[in-house]
N, C-alpha and C positions, 0 to 999 in steps of 0.2 A: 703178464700175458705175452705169450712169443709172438711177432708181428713178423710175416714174410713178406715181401716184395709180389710172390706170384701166386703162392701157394695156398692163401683166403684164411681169414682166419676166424679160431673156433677154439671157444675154450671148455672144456668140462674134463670125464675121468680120461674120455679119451686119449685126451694130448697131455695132463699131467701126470705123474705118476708113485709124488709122496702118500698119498691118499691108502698104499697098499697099506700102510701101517693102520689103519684106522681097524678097530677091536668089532665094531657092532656091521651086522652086511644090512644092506639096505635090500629090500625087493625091488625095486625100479632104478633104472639109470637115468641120468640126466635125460637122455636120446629119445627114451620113455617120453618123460616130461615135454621134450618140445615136440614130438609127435604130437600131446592130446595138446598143450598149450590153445592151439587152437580152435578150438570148438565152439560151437552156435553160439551168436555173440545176436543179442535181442537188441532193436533202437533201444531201448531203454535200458542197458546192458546189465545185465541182473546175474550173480551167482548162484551155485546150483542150489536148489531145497536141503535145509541141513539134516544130519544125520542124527543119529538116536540121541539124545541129551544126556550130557554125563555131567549131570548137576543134584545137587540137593533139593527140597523144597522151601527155601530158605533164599531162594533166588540165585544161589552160586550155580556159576555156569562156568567151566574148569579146562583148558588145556585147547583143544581145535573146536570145540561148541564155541568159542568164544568167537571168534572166526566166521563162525557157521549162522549164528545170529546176532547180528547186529543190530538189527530191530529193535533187540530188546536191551538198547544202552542204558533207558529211562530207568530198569529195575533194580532197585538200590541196595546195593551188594551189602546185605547184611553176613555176618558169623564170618570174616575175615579182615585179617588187616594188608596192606600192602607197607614192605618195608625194603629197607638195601644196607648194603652190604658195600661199602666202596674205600680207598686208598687215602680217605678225609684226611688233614693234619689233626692229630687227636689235640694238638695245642690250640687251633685255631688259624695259624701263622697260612700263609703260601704253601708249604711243603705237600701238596696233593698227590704227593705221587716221582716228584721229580728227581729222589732219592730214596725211594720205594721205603722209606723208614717206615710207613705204616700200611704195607701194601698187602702181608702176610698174617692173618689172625693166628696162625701158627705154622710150625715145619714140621713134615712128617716127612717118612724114608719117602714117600711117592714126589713129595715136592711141598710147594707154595699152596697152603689152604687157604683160600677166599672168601670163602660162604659155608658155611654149614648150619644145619637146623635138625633139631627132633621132634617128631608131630607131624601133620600133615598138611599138606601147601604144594605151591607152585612156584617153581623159577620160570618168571614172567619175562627177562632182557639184561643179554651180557653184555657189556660196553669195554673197550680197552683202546688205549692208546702208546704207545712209545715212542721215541727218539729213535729214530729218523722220520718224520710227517707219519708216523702210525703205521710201520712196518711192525709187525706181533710177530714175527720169525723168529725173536731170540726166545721169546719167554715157553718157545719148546709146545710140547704137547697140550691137553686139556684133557682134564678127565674127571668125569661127571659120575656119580652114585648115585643109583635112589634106591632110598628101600633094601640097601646092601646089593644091588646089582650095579656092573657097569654099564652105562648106554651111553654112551662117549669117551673115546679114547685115541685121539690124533691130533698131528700141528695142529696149534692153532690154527695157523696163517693159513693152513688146507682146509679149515672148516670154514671160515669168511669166507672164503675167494672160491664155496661152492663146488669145488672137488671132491665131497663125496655121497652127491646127489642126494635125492631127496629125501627127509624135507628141510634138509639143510641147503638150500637153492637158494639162489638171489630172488624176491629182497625180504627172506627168512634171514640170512643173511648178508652182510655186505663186508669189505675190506675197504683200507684207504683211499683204494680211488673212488670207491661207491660213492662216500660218503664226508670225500675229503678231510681226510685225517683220523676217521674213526676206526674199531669194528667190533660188528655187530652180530649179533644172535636171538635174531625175535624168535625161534622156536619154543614154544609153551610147551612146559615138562612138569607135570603133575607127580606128585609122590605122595604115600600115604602116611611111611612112618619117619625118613630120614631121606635127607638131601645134603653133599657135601661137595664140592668143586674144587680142584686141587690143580694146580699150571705147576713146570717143570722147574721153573724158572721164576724170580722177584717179576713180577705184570709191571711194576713201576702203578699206573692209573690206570685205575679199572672200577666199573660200578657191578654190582648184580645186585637187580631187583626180583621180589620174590614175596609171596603173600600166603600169610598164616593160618591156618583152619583150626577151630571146635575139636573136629572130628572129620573122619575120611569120609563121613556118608559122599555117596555120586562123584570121588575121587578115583581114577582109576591111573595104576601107575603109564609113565613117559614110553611108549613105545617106539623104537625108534625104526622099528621095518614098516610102521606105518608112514606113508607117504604124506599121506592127506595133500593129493593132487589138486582136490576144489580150493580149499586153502591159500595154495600156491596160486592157481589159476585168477582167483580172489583178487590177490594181495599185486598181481603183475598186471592187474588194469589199473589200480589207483590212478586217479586223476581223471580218468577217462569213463569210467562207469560206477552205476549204484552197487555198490559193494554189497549193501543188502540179500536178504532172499524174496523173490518178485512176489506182489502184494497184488491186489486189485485196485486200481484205483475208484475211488468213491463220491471226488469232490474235486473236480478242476477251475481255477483262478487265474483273470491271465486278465492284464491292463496295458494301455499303450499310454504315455502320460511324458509331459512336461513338466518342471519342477523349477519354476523362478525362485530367487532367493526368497526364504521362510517360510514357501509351498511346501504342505504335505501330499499326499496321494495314500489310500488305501484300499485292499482290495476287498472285496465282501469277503465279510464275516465267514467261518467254517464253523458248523455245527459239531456237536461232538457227542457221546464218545468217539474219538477217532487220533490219528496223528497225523501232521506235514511231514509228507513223505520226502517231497523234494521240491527244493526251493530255487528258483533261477532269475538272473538278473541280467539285462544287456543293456548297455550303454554307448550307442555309438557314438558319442562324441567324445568321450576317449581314447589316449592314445598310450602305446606302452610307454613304458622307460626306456628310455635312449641307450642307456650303459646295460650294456650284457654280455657275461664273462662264459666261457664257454671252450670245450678239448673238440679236436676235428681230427679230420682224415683228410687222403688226399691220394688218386691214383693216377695216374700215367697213361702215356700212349699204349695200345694196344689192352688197358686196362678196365673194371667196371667195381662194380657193387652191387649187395641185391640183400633186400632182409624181411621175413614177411611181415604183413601190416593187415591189422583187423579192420575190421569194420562191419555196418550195420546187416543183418541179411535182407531187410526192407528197403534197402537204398534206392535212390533215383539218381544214382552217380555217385561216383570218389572227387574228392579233390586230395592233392600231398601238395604238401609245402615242403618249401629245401632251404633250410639256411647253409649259407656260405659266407666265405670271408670275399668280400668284394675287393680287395688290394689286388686280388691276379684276375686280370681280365679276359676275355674271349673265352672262357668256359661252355662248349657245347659239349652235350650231352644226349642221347638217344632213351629215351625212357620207356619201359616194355612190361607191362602185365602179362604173365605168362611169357608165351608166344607173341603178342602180340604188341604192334609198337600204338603208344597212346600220347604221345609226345615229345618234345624236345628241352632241356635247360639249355640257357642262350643267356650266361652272363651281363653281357653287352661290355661296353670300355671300362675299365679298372677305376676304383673309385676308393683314393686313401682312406682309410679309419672307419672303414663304413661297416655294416651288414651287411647282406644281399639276402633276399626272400623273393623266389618266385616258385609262382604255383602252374601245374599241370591236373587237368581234371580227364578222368577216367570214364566214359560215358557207361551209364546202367545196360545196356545188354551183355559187359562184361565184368559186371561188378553185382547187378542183384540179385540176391539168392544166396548168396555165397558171404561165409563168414570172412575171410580170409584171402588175401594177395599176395602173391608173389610179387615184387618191383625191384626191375635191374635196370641200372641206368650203365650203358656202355660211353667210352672216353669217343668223342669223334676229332675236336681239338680243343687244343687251349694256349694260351700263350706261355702258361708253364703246367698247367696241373688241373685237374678237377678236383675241387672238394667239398665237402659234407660235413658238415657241423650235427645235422637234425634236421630230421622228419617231425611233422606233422600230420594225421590222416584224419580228414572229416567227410562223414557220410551226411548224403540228401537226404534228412526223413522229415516227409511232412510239411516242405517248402525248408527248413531250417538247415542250416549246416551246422554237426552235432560232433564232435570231437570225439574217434572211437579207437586213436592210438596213436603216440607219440615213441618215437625212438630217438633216444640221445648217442648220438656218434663221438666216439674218441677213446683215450686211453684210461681217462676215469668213468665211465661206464661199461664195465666188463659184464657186469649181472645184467642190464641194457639189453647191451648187442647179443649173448647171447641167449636172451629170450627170445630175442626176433631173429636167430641164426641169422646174423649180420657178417655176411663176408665183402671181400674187399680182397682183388689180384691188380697184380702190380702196383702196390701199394707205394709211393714216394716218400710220404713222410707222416708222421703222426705229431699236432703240435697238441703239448698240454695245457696252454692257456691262452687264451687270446681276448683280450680284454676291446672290444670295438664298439660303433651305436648306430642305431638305429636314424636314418635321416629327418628325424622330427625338428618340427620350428621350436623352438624355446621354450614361448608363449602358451603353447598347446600344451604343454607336460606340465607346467606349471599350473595351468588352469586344469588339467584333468590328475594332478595330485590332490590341488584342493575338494577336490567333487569327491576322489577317494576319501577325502581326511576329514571334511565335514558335511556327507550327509551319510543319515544313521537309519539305521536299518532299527525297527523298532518293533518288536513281536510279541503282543497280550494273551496270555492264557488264562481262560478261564478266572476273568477280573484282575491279574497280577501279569505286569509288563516286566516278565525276565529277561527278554534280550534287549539290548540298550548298549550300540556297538558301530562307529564307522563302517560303511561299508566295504571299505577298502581292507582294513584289518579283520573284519569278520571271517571275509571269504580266505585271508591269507597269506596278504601283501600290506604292510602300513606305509611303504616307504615310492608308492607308487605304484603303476599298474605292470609289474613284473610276474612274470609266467609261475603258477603255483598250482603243481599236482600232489596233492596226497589223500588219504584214504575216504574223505570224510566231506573233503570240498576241494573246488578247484575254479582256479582263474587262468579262461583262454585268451590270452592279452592277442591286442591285436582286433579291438571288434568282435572277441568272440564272448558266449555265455560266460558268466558266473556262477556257480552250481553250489547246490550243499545239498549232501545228504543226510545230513542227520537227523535221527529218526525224534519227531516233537512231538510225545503224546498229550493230550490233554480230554477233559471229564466234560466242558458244555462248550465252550466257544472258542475260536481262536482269529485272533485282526494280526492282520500284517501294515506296517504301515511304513512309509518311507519318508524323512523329515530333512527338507533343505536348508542346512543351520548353516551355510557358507554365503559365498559372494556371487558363485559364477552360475550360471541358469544350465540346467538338465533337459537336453529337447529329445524327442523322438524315440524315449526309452521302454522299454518292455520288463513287465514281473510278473512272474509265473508263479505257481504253487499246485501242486497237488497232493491229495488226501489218500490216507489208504485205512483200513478199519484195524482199531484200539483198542483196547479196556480202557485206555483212558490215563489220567495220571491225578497224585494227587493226596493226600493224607487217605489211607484206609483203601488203598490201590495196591501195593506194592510200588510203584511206581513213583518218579518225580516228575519235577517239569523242568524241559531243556531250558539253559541260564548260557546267555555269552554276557560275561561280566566285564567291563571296559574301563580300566585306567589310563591317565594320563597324568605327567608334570616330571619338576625334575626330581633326579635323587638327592637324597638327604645323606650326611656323612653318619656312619653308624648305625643305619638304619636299612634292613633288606625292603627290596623294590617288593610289594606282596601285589602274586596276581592273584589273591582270592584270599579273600579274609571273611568267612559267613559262620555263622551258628544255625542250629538245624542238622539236617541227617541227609546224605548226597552218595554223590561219587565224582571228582573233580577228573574227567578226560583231557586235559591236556591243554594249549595255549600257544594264541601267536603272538610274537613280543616283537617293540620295532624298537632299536636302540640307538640314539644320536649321539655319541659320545663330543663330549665338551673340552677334551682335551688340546689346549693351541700347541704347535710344534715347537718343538723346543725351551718345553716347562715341566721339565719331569716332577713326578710328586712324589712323595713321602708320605706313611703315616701320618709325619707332626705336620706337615705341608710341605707349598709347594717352593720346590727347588731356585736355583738364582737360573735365569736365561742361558746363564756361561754352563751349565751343566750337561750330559751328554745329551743328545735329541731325544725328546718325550716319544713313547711308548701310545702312541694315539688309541691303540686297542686295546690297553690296560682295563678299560674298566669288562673286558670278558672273562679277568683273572676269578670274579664274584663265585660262588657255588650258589647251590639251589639247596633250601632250609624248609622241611614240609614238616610241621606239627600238627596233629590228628587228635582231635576228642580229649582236649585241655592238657594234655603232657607239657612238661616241661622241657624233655626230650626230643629231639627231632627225630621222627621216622625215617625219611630221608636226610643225608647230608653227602651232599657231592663233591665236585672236583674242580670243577670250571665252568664256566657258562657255557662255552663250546662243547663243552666236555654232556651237558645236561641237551644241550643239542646233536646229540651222538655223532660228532666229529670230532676234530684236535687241530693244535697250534693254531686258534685264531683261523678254524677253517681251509688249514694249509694255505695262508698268508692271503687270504682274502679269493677262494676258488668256491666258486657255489655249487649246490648238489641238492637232488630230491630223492626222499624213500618215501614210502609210504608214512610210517609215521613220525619222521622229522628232516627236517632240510632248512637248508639257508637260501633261499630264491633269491635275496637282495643284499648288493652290496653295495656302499656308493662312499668315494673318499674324493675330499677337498673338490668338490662341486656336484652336479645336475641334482639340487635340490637341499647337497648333504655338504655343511661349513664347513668340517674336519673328519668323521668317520662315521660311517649311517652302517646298520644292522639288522636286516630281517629274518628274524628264524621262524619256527614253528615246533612244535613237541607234540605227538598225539600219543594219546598213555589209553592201549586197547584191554589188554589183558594185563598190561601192568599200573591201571588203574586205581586211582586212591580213593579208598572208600572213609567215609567220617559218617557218625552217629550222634556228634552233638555239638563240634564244629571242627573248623577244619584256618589254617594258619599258610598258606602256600606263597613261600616267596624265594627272593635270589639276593645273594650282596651284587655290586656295584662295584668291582676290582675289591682288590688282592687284599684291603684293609677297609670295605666297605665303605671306601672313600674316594672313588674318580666321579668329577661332575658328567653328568650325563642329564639329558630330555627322554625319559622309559614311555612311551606307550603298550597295553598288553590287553587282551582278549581273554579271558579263560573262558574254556568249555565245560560246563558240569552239569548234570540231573541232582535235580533235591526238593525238600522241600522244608517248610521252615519247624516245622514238628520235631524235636529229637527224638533218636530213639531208645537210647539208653539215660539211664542218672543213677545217679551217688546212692548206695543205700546204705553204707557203714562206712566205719573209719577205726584205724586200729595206729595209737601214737603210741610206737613201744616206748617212748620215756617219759610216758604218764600213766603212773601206777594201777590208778583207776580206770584206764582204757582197758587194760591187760585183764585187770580183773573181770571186767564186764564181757570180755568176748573170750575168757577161761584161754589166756594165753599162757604156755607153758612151751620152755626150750631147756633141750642138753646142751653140755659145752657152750654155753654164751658168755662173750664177754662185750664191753661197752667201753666206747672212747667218745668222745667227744671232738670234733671236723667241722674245720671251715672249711668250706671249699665253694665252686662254681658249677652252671650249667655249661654243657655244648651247647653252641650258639649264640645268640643273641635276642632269645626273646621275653626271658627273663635272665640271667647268665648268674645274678645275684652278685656278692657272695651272699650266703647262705651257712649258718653254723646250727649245729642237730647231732644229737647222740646216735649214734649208731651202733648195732650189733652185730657181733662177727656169730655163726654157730653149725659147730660141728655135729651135731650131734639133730634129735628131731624135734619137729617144732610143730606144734600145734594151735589152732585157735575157732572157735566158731563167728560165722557174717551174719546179719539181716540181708536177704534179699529179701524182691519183689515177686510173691510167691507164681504172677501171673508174666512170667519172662521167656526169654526166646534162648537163653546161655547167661551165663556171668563172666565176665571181667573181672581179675585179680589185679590192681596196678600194688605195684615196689616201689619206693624210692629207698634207692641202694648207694652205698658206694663200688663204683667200679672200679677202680684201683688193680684189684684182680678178675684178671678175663677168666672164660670158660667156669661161671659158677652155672652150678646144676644139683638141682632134685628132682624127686618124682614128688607125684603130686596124688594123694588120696584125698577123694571127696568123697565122706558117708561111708566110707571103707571101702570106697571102689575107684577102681585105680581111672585118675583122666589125664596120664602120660608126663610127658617130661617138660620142666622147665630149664631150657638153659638159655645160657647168654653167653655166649660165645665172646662179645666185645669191651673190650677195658681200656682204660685213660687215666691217667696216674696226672695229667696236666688240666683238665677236667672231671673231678671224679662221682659229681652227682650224677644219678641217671633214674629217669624213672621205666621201666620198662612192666608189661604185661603178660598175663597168663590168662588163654580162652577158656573156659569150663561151656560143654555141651549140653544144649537142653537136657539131653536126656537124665544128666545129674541136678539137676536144679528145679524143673518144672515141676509147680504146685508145693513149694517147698519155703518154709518161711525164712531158715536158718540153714546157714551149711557148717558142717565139722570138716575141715582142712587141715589134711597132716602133708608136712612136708620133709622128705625124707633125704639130706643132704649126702651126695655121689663120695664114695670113700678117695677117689680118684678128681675130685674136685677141690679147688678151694674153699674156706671157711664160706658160707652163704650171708650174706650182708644185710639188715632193712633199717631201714629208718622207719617206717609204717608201712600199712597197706591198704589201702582201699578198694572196696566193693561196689561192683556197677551192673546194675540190671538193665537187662539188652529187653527192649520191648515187644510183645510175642507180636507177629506180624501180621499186618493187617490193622492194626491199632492206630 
């Protein structure tokens, strides 16, 4: 971003102008965008009514419906899978990327292919990183296919950093400073038959996730001249409002209570059908965390700033809050709504190491009714500078002051500033990191970490207590009370609310309860809840019941940290992880162990080297396998060397090294997975390693968020061992060109890895055989276990003589070669149907096709 001295600054197409290259035109320009950005913003700040559903009736909800109802998290995405595509080392080793060796599933004249699929699905979230802190300018263009169309084709680094408007807009997008070290592409891109993504350039580390469909029903392809403005509008209040679409409310809960050590408190009972629409919690006798990392601004004599800021239209007043760096003293300031002046910032004498937070309030004849603020603070003096780290803005509703927009100032929030057309003339200097604290007594933080860390938030549905979760970790922060905005829930440190939105349906009852399993007494606090109308949740609902699942202890060497290990049928939304790493300075480690003292100084961050390992519905396979821990936190390099950041759905809010609470290196992140959600139908295996050899000591705490229920919905209904004569016989197996070798080999990963010895068959030629299913099903599941040794094996696929499209597999591992991987069959082939004949017809342009067996899974028709 070009920063001038006088001339204010403003980023979009206007002022950049690589963007010309880009293939697809958009209807709306950025300019567009912050025009409507502001619009009627309700106390209980609600997104608009969604638009037509472009789903099946199988509960998939596909592309900006996703978006558009959030409501309805609870409905358990059956007929898809969610999987990725990422730069993993196929050996296992470190190598994620850092030497792009496995960065390209192949080369064509266009470039570097990443992803590609045949069938129909969505690319759910791009991730990339490289050398230098996450600058993507070398790896050149991007270009995206669906359906044999292009709908993307420009720099990368022009498509993060939100240069060619919408709906590629921050924080659809984000670039390295968004997101310190990452960048990012949440735009949801639907396709019916074919998806392929191809960079100019080796990416080095990059993930894409992306989830698989049956069939296209309620698939409609990626259009990119749609804006989807509500969306956007959406996704740039996180933190600040119910992302939701506004509900009636049906049933409000609200207690004022004290909590001595091993006191509970609960609020009456909610009747049901219905769900907790929104859940809040304040605590004033906590205080933030001290340490907080943070990029500023800074203008001069004769200089200002101004950027707008929402808020409630039922207000009884504004207040903003201003962080600053308190080191430069006598900062006055003129501060002006509109036209008119509403106050003064008044530093006072310069105060080493500090913060500085002061607040100006806005009186309601000039604030109510209205969505929206203009606020310019003009320079009057200072002893060198005024500056601006962050805004705060909370509206009066109701006696309460309600957080209705935050603006982060500096050079790593570009998407930020300019959502809130944040300008700044006669600009001095811009710093990008400034690590200072908060003037808290010791005492206090230590006593209001404990209250975060052991009392638990405890929530009964309909007889079964799924939530069972600190409440500090719940809402978003483990590592203390550190500022946490994103989509879903949010903590306004400082004495302000704790909010969740996530939508908790349930069938007859639901108790909230709050449990003081610590030392230090809870006085004066307030819990809120409100009800909105449900179907309910439940076996024989479609629907689940919301699960915050809560780990704690240390990690084990060899072993990934799991944030969610269940059997049953779900969909796992994502996790807050807090991570103490155990590393003392100057004890580097090793695989075989740890180093002598005299060795070069220990790597205290090492244990973020871990990936992220998700097995789905008993594979041996992992669906997901990532890059980094950071990397599964959509940033890079350890967070660009410890800089923290918020997107909506993932950020690191907490950092903390060699003290206020943390011995050697403390870690908070969060991950929320919306549209790139992992769905499981009979269990699900979700964890992370623990550095680079699944071996640095660490203390992991973690949270997972999922809907389910403990019902599966699919099971086994055959099995086909090609090197047992009598299997073959019995399901009338029959292949051209086969031959057969015998392989020992391993899994990827770690959660059986084996080795593993099995005859396998290579076959060129067609291959047939008949299943048992469960005549009363919802689709079938085909699972392989193959070797992958060679990539890009494909057939088509006849069920009953009628064609249910293509199998390929794109991914191969010559250092790893077992893999079990799947093929969906659409109800419309299989219902009511006791046996299926599957012919598979291997690609003349393909490699020999591979099986070791296959197994048949009936998916359970829904409702059951």
């Amino acid at each position: 971003m070009a920063v001038g001295t006088s001339a204010g600054i403003r980023s979009g197409p206007a002022v950049r102008g690589r963007a010309a290259r880009v293939l697809v035109v958009f209807v709306l320009v950025l300019g567009t965008l912050g025009a409507t950005i502001g619009d009627s913003t309700s106390e209980r700040v609600r997104a608009e009514e969604p638009g037509t559903p472009a789903g099946s009736g199988d509960g998939r909800t596909v592309g900006w419906e996703t978006y558009r109802s959030l409501d309805e998290l609870g409905g358990l995405r059956h007929g898809g899978n969610s999987k990725q595509f990422s730069s993993f080392a196929r050996s296992g080793s470190n190598d994620d990327g850092f030497n792009g060796t496995h960065s390209c599933l192949r080369t064509t004249e266009r470039g570097c292919v990443i992803a590609e699929h045949t069938g129909a699905g969505e690319i759910t979230s791009i991730w990339f990183t490289r050398d230098p802190w996450g600058d993507v300018t070398a790896t050149g263009d991007i270009h995206i296919r669906l359906d044999g169309r292009t709908v993307l084709d420009a720099p990368l680094a022009d498509v993060v950093a939100g240069e060619l408007g919408p709906p590629f807009v921050w924080p659809l997008v984000g670039d390295a400073r968004d997101t310190s070290g990452g960048a990012v592409v949440k735009v949801p891109m639907p396709y019916r038959e074919s998806m392929r993504i191809t960079v100019d350039e080796n990416p080095y580390f990059y993930h894409v996730d992306y989830r698989s469909f049956a069939d296209a029903d309620g698939v409609t392809t990626f259009d990119p001249r749609d804006p989807a403005l509500d969306v956007v509008r959406r996704l740039r209040r996180f933190g600040v409002a119910d992302p939701k679409p506004d509900a009636p409310t049906i049933a409000e809960r609200r207690s004022r209570f004290s909590l001595r050590p091993g006191e509970s408190t609960t609020l009456k009972p909610i009747r049901g059908p219905a769900m907790i629409d929104e859940l809040r919690l304040r605590l004033p006798g906590v205080v933030a965390a001290p340490r907080v990392i943070d990029d500023g601004r800074a203008f001069g004599e004769g200089g200002s700033s101004s950027f707008d800021a929402r808020i409630a239209p039922g207000n009884d007043g504004v207040r903003i809050t201003r962080r600053y760096d308190a080191n430069v003293g006598g900062q006055v300031a003129r501060v002006l709504v509109g036209d008119e002046r509403v106050g003064t910032w008044n530093s006072g004498p310069a105060r080493k190491g500090e913060w500085g937070r002061e607040r100006v309030t806005v009186p309601a004849p000039l604030t109510r009714g209205r969505a929206e603020l203009r606020v310019t603070n003009e320079f009057r003096s200072a002893e060198v500078d005024i500056n601006e780290f962050r805004y705060e803005v909370h509206s009066r509703v109701d006696g309460d002051w309600i957080r209705t927009d935050v603006l982060d100032v500096g050079p790593a929030n570009p998407g930020d500033e300019t959502a809130h057309d944040y300008r700044i003339d006669n600009q001095v200097f811009q710093r990008r990191k400034l690590v200072a604290h908060l003037p808290h007594e010791r005492a206090r933080v230590e006593k209001s970490d404990a209250v975060l860390r052991d009392v638990r938030l405890r929530i009964t549905f309909d007889g079964r207590t799924t939530v069972d979760a600190p409440i500090g970790e719940f809402f978003g922060s483990g590592l203390g009370e550190y500022d946490v905005r994103r989509l879903m829930s949010s903590i306004d440190a400082g004495e302000g609310w704790y909010t969740s939105w996530w939508p908790m349906p349930f069938a007859r009852r639901a108790e909230i309860e709050l449990v003081n399993e610590g030392s230090v007494p809870i006085r004066r606090a307030v819990l809120e809840a409100t009800a909105a109308p449900s179907a309910g949740a439940g076996p024989g609902t479609g629907s689940g019941h919301f699960h915050a699942t809560h780990r704690q202890g240390l990690t084990e060497p060899g072993k990934d940290w799991k944030f969610l290990s269940t059997s049953g049928s779900g969909t796992f939304y994502g996790v807050t992880h807090t991570m103490r790493g155990r590393i003392p300075p100057g004890m580097a480690r090793t695989p075989e162990g740890p180093r002598s003292s005299a060795s070069p100084r220990a790597n205290q961050r090492n244990y973020l080297e871990g990936d992220e390992r998700f097995y789905v519905d008993g594979s041996a396979s992992p669906a997901w396998y990532g890059t980094g821990t950071e990397d599964f936190y959509e940033s890079g390099w350890y967070f660009r060397g410890g800089t923290t950041f918020a997107m909506p759905l993932a950020g690191n809010p907490a950092y903390e090294y060699s003290g206020d609470g943390c011995r050697y290196d403390c870690t908070g992140t969060y991950r929320l997975l919306v549209s790139d959600a992992v769905s499981f139908d009979s269990e699900i295996v979700a964890g992370i390693e623990h550095g680079p050899a699944n071996n640095e000591p660490a203390r992991y705490s973690s949270t997972a968020y999922w809907y389910g229920n403990p019902v599966s919905t699919m099971r086994r209904t055959d099995r086909i061992d090609l090197d047992d004569r009598f299997s073959r016989l019995a399901h009338d197996y029959n292949a051209l060109g086969e031959s057969r070798r015998e392989l020992t080999a391993t899994f990827e990963g770690r959660r059986d890895p084996g080795p593993y010895r099995y005859t396998t068959t290579s076959t060129t030629g067609e291959i047939g055989f008949r299943v048992r299913i469960d005549p009363d099903n919802s689709g079938v599941r085909l699972r392989r276990l193959s070797d992958q040794r060679s990539s890009h094996q494909r057939v088509r696929v006849l069920v009953n003589g009628r064609d249910a499209g293509v199998w390929s597999q794109p991914l191969g591992n010559s250092a790893h070669r077992w893999l079990e991987d799947g093929f969906d069959i659409p109800a419309e082939l299989t219902r009511d149907r006791n046996t299926l004949r599957v012919r598979l017809l291997p690609a003349d342009d393909a490699p020999p096709w591979s099986a070791v067996r296959y197994t048949a899974f009936s998916y359970r028709t829904a409702g059951e």
